[in-house]
C-alpha positions as CSV (number, residue, x, y, z in Angstrom):
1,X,0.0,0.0,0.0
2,X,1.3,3.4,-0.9
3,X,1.4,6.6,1.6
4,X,-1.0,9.5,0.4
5,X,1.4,12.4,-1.0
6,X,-0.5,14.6,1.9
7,X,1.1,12.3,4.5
8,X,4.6,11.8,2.3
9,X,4.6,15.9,2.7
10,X,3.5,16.0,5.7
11,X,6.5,13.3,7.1
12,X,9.1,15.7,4.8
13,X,7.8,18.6,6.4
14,X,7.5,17.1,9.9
15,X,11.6,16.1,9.6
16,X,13.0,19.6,8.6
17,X,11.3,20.6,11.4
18,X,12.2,18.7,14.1
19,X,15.4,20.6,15.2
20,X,14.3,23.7,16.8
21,X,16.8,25.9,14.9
22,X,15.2,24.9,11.6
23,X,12.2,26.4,12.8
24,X,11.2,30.1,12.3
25,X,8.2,32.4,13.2
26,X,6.8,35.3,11.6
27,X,8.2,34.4,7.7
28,X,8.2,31.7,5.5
29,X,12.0,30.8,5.3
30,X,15.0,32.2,6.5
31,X,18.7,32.3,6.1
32,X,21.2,31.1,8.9
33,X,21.9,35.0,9.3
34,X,17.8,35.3,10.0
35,X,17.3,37.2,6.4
36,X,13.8,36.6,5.2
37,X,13.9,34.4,2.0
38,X,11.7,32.0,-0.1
39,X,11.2,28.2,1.0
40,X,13.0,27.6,-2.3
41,X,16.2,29.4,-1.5
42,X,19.0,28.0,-1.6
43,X,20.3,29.1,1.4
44,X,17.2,29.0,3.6
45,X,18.1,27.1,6.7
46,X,14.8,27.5,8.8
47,X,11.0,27.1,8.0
48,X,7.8,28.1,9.2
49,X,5.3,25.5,9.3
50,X,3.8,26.2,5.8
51,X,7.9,26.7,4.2
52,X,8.5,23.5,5.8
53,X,5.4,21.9,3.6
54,X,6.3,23.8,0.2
55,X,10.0,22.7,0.6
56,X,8.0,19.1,1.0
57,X,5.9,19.6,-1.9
58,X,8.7,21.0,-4.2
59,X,11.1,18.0,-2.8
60,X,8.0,15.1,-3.3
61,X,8.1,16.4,-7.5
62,X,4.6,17.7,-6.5
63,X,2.3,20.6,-7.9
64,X,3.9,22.7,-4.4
65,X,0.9,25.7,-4.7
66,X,-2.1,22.9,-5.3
67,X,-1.0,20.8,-2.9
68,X,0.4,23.4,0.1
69,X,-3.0,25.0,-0.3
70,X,-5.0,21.8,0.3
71,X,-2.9,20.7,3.5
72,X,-3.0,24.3,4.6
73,X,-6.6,24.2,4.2
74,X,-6.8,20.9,6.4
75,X,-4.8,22.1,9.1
76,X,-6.7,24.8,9.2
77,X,-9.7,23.1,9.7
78,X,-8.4,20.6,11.9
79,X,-7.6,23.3,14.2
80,X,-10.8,24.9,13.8
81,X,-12.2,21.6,14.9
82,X,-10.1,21.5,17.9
83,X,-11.5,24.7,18.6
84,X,-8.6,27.2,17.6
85,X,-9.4,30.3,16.4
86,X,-6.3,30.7,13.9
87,X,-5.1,29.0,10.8
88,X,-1.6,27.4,11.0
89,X,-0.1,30.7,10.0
90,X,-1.0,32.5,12.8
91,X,-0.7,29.0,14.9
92,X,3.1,28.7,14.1
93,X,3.5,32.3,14.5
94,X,2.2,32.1,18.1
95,X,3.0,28.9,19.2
96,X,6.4,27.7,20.5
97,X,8.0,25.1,18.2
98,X,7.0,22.1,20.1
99,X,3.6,23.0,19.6
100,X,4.2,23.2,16.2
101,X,5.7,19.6,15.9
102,X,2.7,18.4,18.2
103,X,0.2,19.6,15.8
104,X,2.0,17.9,13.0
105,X,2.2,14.8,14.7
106,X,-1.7,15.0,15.9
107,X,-2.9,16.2,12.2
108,X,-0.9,13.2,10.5
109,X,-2.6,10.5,12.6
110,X,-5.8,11.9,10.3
111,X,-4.4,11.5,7.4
């Protein structure tokens, strides 16, 4: 049986963000100086939640705005069902990083 590209992504995603210093708030991607860049950059070192699933998406040979916007849409949902009042932009942007990795790991067993 094969694993759903949502979850593949997801897994991807999930990994370059486990260490804590390849996590970032507030942009998309940035460089190991801080600078704001693209998820695509070359020397982008840290992610934000939805960096980490473009980077993913772009990695997996998949169509990265079609499919970031339909796992962005389900994470937001799922945590509009959990009762948040944010989508995962704002989430990662106010949450600490293990919070971030915990709703990974919760929003994967759904998937």
């Amino acid at each position: 049986m094969s694993v759903p590209i949502q979850k593949q992504v997801l897994l991807r995603a999930r990994a370059a963000l486990s260490d804590r210093n390849c996590w970032t708030q507030f942009e998309v991607a940035r460089t190991i100086a801080g600078m704001p860049c693209t998820s695509f950059d070359r020397f982008a070192t840290s992610y934000c939640l939805v960096g980490a699933i473009q980077l993913a998406a772009f990695r997996a040979g998949a169509n990265v705005a079609s499919l970031t916007k339909s796992i962005v849409e389900e994470l937001d949902q799922h945590l509009l069902d959990r009762g948040r009042r944010c989508n995962c932009v704002e989430f990662n942007d106010a949450a600490t990083h293990a919070q971030v990795i915990n709703l990974v790991d919760e929003f994967l067993t759904t998937v």
